[in-house]
MARKESE-70116 format. One record per residue: residue in one letter; residue number from 1; x, y, z of N, C-alpha, C in turn; chain. Coordinates in pm, whole numbers, plus 50000, padded with zeros to 5 digits. Layout:
<atoms>
ATOM residuo num    nx    ny    nz   cax   cay   caz    cx    cy    cz cadena
ATOM       A NUM     X     Y     Z     X     Y     Z     X     Y     Z      A
...
</atoms>
This chain:
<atoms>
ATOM residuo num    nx    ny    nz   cax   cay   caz    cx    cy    cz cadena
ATOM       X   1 36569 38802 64815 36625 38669 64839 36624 38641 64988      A
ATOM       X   2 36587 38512 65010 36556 38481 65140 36604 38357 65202      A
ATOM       X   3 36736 38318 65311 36789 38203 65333 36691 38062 65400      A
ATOM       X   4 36655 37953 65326 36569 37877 65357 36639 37789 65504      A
ATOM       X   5 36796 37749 65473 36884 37653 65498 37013 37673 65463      A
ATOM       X   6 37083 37676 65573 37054 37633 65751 37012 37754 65806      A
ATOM       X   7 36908 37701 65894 36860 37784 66006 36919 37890 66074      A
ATOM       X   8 36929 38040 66040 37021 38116 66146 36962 38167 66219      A
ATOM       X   9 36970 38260 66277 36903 38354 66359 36802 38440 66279      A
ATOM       X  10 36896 38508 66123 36830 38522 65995 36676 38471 65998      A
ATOM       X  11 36703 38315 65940 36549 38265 65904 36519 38254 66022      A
ATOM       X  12 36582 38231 66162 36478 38199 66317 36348 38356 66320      A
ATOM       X  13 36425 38453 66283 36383 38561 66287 36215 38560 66186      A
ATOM       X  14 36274 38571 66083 36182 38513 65952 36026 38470 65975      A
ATOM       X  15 36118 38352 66070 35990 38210 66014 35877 38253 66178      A
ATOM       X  16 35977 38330 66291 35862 38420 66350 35774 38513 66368      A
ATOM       X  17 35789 38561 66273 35748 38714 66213 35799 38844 66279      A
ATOM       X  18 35913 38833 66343 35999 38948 66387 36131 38932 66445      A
ATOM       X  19 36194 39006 66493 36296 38957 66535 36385 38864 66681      A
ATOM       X  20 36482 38779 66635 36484 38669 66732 36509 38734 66845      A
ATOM       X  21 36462 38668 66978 36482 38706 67083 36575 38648 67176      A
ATOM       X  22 36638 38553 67129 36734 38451 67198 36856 38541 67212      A
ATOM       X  23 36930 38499 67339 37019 38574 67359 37116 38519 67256      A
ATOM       X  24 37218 38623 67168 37309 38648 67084 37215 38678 66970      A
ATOM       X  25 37103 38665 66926 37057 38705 66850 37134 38842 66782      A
ATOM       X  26 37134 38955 66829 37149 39068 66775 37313 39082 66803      A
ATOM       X  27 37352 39104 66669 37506 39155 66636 37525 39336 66686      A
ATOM       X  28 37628 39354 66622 37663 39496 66694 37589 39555 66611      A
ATOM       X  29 37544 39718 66678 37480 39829 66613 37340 39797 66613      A
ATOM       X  30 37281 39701 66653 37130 39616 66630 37097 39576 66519      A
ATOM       X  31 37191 39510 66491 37197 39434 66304 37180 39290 66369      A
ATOM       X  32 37095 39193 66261 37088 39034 66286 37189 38984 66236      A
ATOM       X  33 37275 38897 66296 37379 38794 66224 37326 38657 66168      A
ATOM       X  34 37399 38697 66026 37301 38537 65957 37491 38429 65973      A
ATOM       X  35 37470 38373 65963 37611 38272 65954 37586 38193 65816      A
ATOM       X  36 37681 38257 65689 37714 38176 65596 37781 38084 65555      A
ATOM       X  37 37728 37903 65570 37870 37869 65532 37942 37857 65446      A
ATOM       X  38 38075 37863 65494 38206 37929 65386 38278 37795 65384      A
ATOM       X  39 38290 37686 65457 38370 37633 65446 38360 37457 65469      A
ATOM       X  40 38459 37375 65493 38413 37244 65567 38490 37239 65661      A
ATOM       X  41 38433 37146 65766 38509 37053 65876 38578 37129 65947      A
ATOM       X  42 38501 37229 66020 38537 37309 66111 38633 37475 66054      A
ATOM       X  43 38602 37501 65910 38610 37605 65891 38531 37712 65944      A
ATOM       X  44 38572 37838 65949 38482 37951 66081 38392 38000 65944      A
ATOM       X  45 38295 37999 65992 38146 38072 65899 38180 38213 65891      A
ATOM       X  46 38150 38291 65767 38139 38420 65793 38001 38518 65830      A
ATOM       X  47 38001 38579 65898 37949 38638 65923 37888 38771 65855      A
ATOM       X  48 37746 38768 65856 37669 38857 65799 37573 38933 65829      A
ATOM       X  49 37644 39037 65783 37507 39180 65937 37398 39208 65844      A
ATOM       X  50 37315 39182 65890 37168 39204 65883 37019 39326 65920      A
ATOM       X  51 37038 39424 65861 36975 39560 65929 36754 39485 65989      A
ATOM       X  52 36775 39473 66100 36688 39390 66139 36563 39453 66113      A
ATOM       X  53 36567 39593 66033 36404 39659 66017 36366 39625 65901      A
ATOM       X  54 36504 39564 65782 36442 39563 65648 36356 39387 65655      A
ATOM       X  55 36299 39408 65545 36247 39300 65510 36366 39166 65448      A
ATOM       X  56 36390 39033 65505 36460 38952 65490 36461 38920 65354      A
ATOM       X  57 36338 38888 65306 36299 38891 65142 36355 39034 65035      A
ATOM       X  58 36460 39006 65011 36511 39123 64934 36623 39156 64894      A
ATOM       X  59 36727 39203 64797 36806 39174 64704 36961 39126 64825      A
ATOM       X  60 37026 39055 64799 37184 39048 64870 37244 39120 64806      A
ATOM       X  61 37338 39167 64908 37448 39217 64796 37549 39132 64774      A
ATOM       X  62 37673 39157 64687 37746 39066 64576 37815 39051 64708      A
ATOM       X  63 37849 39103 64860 37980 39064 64930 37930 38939 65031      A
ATOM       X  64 37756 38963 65030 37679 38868 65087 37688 38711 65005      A
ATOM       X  65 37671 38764 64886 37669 38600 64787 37814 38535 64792      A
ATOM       X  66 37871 38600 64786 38062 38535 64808 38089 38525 64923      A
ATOM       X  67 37991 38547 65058 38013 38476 65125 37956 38371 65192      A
ATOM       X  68 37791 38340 65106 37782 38268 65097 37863 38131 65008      A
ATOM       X  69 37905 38146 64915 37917 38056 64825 38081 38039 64855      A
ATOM       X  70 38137 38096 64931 38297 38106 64924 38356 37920 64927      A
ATOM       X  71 38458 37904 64860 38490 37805 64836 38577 37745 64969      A
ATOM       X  72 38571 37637 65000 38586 37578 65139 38764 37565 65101      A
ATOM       X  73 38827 37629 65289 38957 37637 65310 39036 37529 65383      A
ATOM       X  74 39044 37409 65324 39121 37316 65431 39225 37372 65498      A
ATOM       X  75 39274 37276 65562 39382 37330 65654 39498 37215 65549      A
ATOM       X  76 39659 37294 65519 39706 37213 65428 39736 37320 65309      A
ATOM       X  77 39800 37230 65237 39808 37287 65069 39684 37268 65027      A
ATOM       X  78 39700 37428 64891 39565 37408 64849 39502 37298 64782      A
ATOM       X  79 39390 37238 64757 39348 37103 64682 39255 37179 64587      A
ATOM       X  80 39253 37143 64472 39177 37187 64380 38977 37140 64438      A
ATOM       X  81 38892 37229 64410 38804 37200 64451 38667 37206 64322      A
ATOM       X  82 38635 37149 64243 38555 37145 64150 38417 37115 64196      A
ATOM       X  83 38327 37294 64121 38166 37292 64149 38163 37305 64046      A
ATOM       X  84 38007 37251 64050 37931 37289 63899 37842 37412 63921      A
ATOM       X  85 37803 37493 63824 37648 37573 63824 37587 37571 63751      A
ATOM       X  86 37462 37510 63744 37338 37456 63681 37219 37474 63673      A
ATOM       X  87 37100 37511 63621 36994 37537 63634 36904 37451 63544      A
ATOM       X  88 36798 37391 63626 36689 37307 63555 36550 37362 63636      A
ATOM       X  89 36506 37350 63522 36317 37373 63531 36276 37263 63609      A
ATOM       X  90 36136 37241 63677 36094 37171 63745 36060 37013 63707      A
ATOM       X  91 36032 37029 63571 36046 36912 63509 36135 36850 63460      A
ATOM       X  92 36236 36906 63476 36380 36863 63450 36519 36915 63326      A
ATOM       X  93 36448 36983 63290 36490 37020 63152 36636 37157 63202      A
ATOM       X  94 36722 37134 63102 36811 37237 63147 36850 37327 63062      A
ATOM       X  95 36762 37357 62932 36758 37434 62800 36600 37476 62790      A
ATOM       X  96 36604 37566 62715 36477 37555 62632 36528 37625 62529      A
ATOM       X  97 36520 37565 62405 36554 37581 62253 36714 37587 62256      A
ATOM       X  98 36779 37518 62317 36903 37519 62298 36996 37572 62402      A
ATOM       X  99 36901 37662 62479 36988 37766 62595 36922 37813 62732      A
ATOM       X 100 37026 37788 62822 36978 37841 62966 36895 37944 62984      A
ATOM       X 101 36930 38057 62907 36872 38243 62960 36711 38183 62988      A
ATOM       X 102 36635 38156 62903 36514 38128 62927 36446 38071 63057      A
ATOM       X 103 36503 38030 63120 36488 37933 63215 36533 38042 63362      A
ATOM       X 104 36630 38129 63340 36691 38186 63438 36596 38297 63477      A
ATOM       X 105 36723 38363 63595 36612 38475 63671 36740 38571 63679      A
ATOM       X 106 36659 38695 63727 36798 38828 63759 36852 38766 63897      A
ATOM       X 107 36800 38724 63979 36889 38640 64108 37010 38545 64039      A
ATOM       X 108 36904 38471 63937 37012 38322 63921 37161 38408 63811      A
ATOM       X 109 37126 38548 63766 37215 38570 63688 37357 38658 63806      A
ATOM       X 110 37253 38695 63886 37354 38742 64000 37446 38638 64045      A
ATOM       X 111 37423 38514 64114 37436 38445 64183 37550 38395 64039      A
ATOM       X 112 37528 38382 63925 37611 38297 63854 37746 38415 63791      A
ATOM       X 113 37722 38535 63829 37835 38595 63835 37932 38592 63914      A
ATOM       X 114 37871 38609 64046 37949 38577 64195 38040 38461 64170      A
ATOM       X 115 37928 38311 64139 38022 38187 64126 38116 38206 63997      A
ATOM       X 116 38127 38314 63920 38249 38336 63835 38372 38446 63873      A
ATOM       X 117 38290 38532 63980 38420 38580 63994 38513 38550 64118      A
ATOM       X 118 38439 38431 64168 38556 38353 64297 38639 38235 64225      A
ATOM       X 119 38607 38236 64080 38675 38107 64086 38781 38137 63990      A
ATOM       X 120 38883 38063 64011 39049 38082 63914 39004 38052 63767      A
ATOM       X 121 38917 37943 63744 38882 37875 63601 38763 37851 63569      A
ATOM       X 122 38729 37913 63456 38532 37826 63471 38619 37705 63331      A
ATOM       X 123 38551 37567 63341 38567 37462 63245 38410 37438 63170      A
ATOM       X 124 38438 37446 63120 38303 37447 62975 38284 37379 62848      A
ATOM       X 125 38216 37290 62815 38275 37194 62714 38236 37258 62553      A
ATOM       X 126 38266 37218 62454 38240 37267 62370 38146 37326 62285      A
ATOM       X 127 38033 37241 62312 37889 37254 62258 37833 37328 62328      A
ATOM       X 128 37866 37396 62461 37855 37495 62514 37895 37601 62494      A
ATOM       X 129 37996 37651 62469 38071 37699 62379 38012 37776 62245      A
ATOM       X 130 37978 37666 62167 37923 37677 62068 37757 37749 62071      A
ATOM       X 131 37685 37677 62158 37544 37726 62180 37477 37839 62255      A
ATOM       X 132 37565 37896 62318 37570 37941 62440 37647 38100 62383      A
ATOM       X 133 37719 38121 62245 37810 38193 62210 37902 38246 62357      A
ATOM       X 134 38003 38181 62462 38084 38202 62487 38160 38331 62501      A
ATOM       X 135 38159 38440 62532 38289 38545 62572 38377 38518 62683      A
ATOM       X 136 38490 38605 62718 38590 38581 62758 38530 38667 62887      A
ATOM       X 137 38576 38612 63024 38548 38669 63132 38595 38778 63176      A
ATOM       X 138 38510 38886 63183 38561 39005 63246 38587 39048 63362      A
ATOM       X 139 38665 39166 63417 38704 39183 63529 38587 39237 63545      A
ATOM       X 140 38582 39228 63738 38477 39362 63739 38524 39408 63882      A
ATOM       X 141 38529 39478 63919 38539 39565 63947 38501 39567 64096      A
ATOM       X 142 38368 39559 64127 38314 39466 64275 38403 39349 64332      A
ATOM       X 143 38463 39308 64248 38555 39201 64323 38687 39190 64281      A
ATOM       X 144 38745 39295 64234 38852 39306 64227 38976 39324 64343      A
ATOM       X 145 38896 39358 64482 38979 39348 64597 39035 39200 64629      A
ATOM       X 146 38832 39160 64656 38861 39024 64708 38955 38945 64609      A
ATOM       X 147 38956 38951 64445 39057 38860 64364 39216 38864 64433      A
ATOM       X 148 39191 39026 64433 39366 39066 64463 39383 38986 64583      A
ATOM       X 149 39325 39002 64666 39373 38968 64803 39363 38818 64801      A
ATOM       X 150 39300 38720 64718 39279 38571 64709 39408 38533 64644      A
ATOM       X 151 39492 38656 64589 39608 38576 64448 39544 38587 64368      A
ATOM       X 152 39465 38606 64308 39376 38567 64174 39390 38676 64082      A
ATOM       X 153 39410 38636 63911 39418 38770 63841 39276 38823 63823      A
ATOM       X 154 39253 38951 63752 39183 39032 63758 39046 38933 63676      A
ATOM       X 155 39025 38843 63654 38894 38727 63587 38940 38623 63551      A
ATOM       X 156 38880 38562 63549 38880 38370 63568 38904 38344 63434      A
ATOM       X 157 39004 38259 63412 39055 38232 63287 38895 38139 63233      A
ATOM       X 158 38889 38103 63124 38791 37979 63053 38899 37887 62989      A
ATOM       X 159 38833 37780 63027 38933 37626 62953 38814 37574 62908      A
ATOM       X 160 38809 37567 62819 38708 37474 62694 38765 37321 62654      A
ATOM       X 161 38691 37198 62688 38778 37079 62688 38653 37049 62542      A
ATOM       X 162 38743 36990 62475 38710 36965 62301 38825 36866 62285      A
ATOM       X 163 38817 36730 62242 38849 36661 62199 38867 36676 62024      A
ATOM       X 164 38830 36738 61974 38798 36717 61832 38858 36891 61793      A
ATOM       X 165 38850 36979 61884 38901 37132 61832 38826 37143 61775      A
ATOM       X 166 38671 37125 61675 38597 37204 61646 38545 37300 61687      A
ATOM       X 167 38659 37424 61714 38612 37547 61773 38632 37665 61630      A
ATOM       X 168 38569 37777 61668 38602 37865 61586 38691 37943 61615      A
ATOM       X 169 38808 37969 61632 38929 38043 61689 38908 38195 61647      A
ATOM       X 170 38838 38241 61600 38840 38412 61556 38729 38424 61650      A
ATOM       X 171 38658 38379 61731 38601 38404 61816 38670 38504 61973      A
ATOM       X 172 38584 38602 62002 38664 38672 62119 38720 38585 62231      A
ATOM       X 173 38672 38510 62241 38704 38379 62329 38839 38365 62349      A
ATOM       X 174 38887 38369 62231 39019 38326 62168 39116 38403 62156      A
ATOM       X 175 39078 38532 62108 39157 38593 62032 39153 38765 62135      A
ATOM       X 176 39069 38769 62267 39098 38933 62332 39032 38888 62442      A
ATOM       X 177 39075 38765 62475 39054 38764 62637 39119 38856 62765      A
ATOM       X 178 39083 38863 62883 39192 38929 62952 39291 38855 62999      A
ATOM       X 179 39231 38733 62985 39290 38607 63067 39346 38510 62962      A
ATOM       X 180 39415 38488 62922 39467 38351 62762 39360 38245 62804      A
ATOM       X 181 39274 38195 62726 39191 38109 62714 39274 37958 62734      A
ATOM       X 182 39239 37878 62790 39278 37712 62813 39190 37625 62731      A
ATOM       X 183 39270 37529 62620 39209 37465 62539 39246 37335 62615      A
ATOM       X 184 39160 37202 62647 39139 37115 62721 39129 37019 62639      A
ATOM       X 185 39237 36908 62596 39210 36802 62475 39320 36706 62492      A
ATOM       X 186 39266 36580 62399 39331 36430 62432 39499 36470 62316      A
ATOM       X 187 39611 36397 62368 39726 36337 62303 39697 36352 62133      A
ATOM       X 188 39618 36281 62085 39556 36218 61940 39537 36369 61880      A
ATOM       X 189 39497 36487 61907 39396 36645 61853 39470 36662 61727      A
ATOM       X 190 39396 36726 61611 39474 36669 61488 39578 36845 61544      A
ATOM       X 191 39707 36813 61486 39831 36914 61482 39756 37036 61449      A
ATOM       X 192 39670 37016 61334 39666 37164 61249 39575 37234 61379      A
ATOM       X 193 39477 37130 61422 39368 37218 61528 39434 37303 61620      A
ATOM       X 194 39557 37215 61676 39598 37253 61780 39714 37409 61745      A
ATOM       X 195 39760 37419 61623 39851 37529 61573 39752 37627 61555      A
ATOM       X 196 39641 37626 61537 39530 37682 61484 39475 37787 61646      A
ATOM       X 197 39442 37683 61747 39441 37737 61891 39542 37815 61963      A
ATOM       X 198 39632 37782 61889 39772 37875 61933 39769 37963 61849      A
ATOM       X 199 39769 37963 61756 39806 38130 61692 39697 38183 61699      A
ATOM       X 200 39559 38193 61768 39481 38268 61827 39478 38319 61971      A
ATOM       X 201 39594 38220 61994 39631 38300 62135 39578 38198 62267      A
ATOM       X 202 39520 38127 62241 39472 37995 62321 39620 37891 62354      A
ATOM       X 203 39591 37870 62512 39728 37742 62554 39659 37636 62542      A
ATOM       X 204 39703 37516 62474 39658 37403 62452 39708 37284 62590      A
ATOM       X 205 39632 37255 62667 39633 37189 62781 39592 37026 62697      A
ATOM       X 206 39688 36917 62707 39695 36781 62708 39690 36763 62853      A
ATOM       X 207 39539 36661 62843 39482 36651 62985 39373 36462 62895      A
ATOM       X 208 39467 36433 62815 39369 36288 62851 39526 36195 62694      A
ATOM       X 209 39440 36085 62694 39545 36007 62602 39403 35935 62474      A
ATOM       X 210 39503 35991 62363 39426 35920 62247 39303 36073 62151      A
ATOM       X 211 39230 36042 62167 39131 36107 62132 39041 36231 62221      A
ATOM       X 212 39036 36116 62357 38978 36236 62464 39028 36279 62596      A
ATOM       X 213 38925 36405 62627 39016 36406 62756 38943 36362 62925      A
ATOM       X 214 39061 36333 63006 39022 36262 63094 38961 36352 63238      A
ATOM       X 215 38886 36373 63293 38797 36396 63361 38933 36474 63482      A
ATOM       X 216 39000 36318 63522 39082 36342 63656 39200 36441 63663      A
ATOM       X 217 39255 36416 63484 39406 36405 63460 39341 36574 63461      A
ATOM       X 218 39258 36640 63390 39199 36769 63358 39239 36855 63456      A
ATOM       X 219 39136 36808 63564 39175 36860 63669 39281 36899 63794      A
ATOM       X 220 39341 36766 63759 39527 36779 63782 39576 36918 63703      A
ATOM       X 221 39611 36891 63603 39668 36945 63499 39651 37094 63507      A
ATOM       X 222 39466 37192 63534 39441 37298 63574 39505 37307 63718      A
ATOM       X 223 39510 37264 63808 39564 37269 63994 39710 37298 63925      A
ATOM       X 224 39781 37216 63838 39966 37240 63804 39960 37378 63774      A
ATOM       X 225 39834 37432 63705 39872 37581 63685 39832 37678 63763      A
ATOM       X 226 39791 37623 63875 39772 37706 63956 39613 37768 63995      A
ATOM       X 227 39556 37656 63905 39437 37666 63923 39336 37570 64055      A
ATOM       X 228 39305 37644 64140 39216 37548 64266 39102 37558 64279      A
ATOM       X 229 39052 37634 64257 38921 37675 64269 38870 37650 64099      A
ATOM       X 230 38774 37579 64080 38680 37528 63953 38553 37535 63944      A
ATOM       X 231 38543 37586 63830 38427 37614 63840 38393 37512 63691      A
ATOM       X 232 38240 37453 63655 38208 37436 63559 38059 37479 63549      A
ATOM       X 233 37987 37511 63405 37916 37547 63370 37808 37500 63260      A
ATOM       X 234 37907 37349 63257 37847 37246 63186 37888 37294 63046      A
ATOM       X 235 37844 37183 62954 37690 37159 62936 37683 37024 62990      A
ATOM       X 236 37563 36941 62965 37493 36833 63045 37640 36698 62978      A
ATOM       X 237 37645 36721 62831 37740 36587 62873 37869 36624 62941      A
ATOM       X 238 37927 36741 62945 38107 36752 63019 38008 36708 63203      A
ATOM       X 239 37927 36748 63260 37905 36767 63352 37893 36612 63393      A
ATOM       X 240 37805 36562 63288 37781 36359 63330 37940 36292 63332      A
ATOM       X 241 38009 36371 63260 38137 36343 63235 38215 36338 63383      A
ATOM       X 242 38252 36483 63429 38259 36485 63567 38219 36388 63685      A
ATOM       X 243 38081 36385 63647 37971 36278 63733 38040 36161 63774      A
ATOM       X 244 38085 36111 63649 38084 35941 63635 38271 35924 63688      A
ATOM       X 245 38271 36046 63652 38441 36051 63706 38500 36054 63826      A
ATOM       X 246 38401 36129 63938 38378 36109 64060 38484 36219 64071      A
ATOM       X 247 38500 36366 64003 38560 36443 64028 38480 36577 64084      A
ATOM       X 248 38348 36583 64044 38266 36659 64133 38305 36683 64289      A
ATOM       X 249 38283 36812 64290 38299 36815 64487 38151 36918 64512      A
ATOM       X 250 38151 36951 64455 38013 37036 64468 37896 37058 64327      A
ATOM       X 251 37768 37056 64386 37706 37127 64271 37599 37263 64298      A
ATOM       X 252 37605 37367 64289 37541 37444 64299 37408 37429 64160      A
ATOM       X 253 37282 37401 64231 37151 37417 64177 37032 37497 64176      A
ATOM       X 254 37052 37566 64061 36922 37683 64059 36781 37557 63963      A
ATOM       X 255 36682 37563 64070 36556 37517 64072 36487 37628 63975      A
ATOM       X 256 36423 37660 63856 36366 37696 63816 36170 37711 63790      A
ATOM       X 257 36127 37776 63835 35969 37741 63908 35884 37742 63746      A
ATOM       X 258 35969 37666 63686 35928 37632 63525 35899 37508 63481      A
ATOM       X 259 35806 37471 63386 35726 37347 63305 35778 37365 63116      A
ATOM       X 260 35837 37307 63098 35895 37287 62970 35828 37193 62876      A
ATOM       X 261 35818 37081 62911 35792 36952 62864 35888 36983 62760      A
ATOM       X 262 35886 36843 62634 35979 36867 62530 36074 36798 62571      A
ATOM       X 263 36167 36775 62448 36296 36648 62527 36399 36729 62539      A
ATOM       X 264 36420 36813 62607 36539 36901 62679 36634 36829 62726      A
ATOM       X 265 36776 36819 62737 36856 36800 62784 36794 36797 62954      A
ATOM       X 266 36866 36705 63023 36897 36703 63203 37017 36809 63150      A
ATOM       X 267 37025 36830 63341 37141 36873 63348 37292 36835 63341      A
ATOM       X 268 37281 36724 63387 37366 36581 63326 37327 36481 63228      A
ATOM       X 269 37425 36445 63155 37387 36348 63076 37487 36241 63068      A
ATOM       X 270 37505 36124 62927 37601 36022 62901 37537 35909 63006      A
ATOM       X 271 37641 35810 62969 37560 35697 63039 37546 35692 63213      A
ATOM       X 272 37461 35626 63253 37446 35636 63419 37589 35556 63496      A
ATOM       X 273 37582 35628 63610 37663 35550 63726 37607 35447 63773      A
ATOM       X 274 37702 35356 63805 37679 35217 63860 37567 35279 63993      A
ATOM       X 275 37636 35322 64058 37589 35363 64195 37578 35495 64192      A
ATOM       X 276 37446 35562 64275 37416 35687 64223 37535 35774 64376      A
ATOM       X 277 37537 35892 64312 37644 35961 64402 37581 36014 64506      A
ATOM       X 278 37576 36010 64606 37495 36093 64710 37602 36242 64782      A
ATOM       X 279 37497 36340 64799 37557 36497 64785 37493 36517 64886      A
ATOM       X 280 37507 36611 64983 37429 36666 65078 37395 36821 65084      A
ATOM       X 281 37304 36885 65144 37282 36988 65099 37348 37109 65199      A
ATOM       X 282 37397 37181 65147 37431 37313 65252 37398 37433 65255      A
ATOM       X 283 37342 37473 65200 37261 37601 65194 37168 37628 65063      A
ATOM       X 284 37039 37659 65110 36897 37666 65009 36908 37807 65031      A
ATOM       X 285 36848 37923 64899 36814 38029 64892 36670 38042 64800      A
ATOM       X 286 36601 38169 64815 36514 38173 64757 36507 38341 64677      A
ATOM       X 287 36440 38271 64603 36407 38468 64494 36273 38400 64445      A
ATOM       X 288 36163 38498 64456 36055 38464 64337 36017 38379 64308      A
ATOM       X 289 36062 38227 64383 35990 38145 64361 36120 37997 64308      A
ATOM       X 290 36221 38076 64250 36356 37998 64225 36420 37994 64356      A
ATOM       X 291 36426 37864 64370 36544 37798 64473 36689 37767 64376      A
ATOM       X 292 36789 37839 64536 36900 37822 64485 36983 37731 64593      A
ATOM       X 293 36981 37604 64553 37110 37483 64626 37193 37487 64614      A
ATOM       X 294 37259 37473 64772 37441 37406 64735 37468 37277 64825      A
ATOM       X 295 37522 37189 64731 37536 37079 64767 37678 37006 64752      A
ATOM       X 296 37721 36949 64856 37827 36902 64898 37866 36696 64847      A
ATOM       X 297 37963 36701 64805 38008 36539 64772 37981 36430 64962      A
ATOM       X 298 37921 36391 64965 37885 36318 65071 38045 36237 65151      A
</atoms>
């Protein structure tokens, strides 16, 4: 894996074919410093030592990807901060036969662990859920410091937002998480669904009025519990959902160096925004040919 964007000393190094010669170039011990950013609006970058003989093209490790991807620290109480992680083929498609794996890479599966074990909550909508067969997030072990030391319990709870509770509750999901699963649904959810989610051991989160649930109130509602850091994982309509809600703050995008054709799902879906959202980009990575984006709410 190889940093495209932003420019550090890292890629200055790179894109010359050896190492930079500018003064500060070289960190202590004769390691290159790459600068990841970690944060916004004058948050301090972390820093990343670089053994300047290996080849730049080549695996990160998991303390390198979390700090790339680390979730930005205002100054203030915490504010809940909602990313997505997504992957589409070149032609646009964000399935093939129903499901991501196909489409992915051992980078993009790295990279989508990392973005699960920094975050308090992954949100996931149902048909995801469903297609995707769903387990309950495990601890692991590699980041069990950084959790401890963030506040965070030992894996990221899952909140599944379902309007309708057509879930299967004897699912592990449900029923031997490490974390109690968060069920995400409107006022209206018929009683029995919701007794049904509870005696499998699932907390039923009212986060909209009537039938469905609401995008904003959701995300309130996860921050009351203590949840700030968000993660979602889609699928394409919760994510258009988000979209149109203008609750997005980030989207992390794995580019897939794949041709599908076929009517695949986007990565978003539901009806369009009046006005399209503009995102800016903050750091490009590369593996094999898959680019990996992160992009910021403008």
């Amino acid at each position: 894996m190889r940093r495209l964007f932003p420019v550090t000393d890292e890629t200055a190094a790179q894109a010359s074919g050896g190492v930079a010669e500018r003064e500060g170039a070289r960190g202590v011990a004769g390691t290159l410093v790459a600068h990841a950013p970690g944060g916004t609006g004058g948050h301090a970058d972390h820093d990343v030592h670089v053994d300047h003989g290996a080849h730049v093209d080549r695996e990160w490790s998991l303390a390198e990807l979390s700090a790339a991807y680390a979730y930005p620290e205002p100054p203030g109480a915490p504010r809940p901060w909602l990313r997505a992680n997504m992957v589409s083929t070149l032609d646009g498609a964000a399935q093939h036969e129903g499901r991501s794996q196909p489409i992915s890479s051992a980078a993009d599966m790295r990279i989508f662990g990392t973005l699960r074990a920094l975050a308090d909550v992954i949100v996931v909508g149902a048909e995801t859920v469903r297609q995707e067969g769903y387990r309950p997030a495990r601890a692991r072990a590699e980041f069990a410091g950084a959790r401890e030391a963030a506040g965070q319990g030992p894996a990221p709870a899952i909140a599944v937002v379902s309007a309708s509770l057509d879930l299967d509750f004897s699912l592990p999901l449900f029923t031997s998480p490490l974390v109690p699963t968060l069920v995400l649904t409107g006022s209206a959810a018929a009683p029995d669904r919701v007794a049904a989610a509870e005696k499998a051991g699932a907390r039923v989160v009212i986060a909209g009025e009537g039938g469905g649930v609401d995008p904003a109130r959701a995300v309130r509602a996860l921050a009351g519990l203590g949840h700030t850091r968000l993660l979602t994982e889609g699928g394409p309509r919760l994510l258009g959902q988000l979209v149109a809600a203008e609750v997005l703050d980030e989207l992390c995008l794995t580019l897939s160096p794949m041709l599908t054709a076929g009517g695949a799902q986007r990565i978003a879906g539901g009806p369009p925004v009046a006005v399209p959202h503009r995102f800016e980009l903050v750091s490009l990575l590369e593996d094999a040919g898959f680019l990996f984006g992160r992009y910021r709410r403008s």
